[in-house]
C-alpha positions as a printed Julia matrix, in Angstrom:
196×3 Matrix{Float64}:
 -34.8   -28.78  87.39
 -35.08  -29.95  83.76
 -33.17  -31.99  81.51
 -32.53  -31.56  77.5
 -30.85  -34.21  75.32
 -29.65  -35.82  78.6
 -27.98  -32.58  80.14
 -29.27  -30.34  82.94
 -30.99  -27.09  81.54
 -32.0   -23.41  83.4
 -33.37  -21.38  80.89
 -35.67  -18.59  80.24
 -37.82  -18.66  83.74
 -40.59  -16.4   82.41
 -41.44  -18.81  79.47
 -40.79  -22.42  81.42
 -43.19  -20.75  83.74
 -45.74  -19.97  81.2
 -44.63  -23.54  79.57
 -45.65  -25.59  82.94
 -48.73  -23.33  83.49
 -50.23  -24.27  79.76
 -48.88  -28.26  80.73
 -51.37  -27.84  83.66
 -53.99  -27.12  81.81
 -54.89  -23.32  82.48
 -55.41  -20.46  80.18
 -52.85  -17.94  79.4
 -53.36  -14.65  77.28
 -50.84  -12.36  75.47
 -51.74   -9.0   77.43
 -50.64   -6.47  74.64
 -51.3    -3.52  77.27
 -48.68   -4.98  78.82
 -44.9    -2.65  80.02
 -41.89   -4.77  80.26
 -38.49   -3.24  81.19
 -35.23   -5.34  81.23
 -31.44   -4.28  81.72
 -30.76   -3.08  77.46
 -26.21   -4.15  77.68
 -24.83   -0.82  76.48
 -21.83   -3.09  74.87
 -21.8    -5.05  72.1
 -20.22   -7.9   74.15
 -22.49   -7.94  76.73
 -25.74   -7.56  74.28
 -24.51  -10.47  72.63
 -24.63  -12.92  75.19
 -27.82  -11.52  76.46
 -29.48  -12.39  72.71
 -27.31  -15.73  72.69
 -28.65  -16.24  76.17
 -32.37  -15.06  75.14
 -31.86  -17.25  72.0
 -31.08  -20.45  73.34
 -33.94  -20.0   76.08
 -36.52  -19.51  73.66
 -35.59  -22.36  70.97
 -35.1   -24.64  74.1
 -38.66  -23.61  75.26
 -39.79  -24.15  71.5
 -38.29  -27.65  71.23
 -39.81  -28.52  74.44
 -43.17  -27.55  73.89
 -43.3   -28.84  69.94
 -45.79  -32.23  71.19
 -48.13  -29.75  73.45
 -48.41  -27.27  71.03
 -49.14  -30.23  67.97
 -51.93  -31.06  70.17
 -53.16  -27.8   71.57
 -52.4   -24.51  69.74
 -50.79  -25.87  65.94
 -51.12  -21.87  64.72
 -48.43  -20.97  67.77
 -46.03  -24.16  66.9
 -46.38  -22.71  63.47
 -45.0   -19.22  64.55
 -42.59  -20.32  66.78
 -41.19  -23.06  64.18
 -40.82  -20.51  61.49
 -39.39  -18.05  63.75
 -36.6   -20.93  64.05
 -36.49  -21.85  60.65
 -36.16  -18.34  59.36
 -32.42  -17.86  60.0
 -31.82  -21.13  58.28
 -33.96  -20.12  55.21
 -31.82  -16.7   54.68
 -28.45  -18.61  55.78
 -29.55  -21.33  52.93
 -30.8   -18.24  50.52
 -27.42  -16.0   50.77
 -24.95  -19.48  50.71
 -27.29  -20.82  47.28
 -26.56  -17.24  45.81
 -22.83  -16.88  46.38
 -22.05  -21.02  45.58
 -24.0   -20.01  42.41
 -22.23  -16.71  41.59
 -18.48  -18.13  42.09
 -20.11  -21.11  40.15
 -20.68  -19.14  37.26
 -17.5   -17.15  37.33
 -15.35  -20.36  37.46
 -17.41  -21.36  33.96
 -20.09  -24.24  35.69
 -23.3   -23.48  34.01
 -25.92  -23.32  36.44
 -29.56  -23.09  34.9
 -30.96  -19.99  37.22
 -33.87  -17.36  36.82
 -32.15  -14.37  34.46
 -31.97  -11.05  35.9
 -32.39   -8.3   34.13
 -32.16   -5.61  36.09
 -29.08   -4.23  37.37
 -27.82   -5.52  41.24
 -28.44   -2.41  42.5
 -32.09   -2.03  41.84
 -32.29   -5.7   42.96
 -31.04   -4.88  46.31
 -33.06   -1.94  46.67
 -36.02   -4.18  46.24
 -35.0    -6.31  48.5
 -33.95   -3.16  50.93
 -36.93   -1.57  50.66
 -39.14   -4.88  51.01
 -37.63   -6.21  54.44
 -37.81   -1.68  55.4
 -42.19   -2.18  54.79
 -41.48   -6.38  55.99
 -40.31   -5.23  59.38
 -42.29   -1.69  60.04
 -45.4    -2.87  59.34
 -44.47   -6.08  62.07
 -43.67   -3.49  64.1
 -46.12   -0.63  63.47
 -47.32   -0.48  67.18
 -43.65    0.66  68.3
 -43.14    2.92  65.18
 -46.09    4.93  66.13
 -44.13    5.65  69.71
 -40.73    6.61  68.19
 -40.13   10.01  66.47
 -40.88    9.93  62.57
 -37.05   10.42  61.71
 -35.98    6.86  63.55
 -37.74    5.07  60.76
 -34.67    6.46  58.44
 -32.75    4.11  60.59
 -34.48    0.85  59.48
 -32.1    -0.1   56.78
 -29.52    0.04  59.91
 -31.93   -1.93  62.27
 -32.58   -4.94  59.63
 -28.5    -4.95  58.62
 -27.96   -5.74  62.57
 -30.69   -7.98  62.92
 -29.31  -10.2   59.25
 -25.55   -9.83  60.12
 -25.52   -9.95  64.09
 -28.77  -12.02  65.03
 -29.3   -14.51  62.4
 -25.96  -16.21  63.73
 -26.62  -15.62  67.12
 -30.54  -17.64  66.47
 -28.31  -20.36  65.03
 -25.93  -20.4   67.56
 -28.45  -20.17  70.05
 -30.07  -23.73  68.2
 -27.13  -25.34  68.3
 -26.66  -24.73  71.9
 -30.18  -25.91  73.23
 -28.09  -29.49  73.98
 -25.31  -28.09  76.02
 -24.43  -28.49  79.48
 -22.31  -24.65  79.99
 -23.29  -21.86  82.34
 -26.69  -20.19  81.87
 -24.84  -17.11  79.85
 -24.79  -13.78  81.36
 -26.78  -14.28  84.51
 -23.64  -14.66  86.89
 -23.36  -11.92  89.53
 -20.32  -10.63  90.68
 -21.51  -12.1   94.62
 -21.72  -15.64  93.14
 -17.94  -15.47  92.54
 -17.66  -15.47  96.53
 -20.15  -18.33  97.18
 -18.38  -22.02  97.82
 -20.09  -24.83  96.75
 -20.99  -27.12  99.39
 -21.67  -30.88  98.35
């Protein structure tokens, strides 16, 4: 029964749980041996209000905890906080780059770093930076797949910078509403009458 900028909030149960135990004052440890399984939406639809829905929990649960972790644990606010900010960065990175190039096209001189190679060796850089980036972040789970499923990394980082990087900032902006808890509704609650 919480409350976020004024409105009523139920969000992300595992982490408010782990949120009121570290409030409390006992220890908590990130069990790496650890097996989680959880429903994986087979539609597009469906797995994006599940990541809005996961999105929204965990920024809420961020924002919430910002003063405790200040005090307590300043390396995990740091993760957490640059985990948020990270969307914003490449949003603010891909808008500076495109306001720039039209910029220059309409004839507005805009003092910028000269590139001399040609953009297709820039954006295999880039490419082939975020491909190392995100396997070596991920190297425990690459050693579990079959070799060939790393060929499908440039696909796995174009999804994660054209469908989640608007769903984190959607997911930010939604921390202060007051709507249904996303995707959680079962087909039985439909039946269920309210009773005051």
């Amino acid at each position: 029964n919480e409350t976020f900028m004024g409105f009523h909030k139920e969000v992300s149960d595992d982490r408010s749980l782990t949120n009121l135990t570290l409030r409390k004052g006992y220890k908590t440890v990130m069990q790496d041996t650890s097996v989680i399984y959880t429903d994986a939406p087979t539609e597009w639809k469906k797995f994006i209000r599940q990541q809005l829905r996961w999105s929204e929990g965990s920024q809420y649960n961020n924002l919430r905890m910002t003063p405790w972790m200040l005090k307590n644990a300043k390396l995990m606010c740091f993760i957490y906080w640059s985990d948020m900010i990270s969307p914003m960065m490449l949003v603010s990175v891909y808008a500076n780059t495109i306001i720039c190039k039209v910029l220059n096209i309409l004839g507005c001189a805009i003092p910028t770093l000269a590139y001399t190679a040609p953009w297709w060796q820039i954006i295999l850089f880039i490419l082939l930076g975020c491909i190392i980036s995100f396997g070596s972040r991920n190297i425990k789970v690459m050693r579990s797949v079959k070799w060939y499923y790393t060929l499908l990394l440039p696909v796995f980082i174009l999804v994660l910078t054209v469908v989640m990087v608007p769903i984190r900032l959607l997911g930010l902006m939604l921390c202060s509403d007051d709507m249904e808890w996303g995707t959680r509704k079962l087909e039985e609650d439909s039946d269920k009458v309210e009773v005051p």
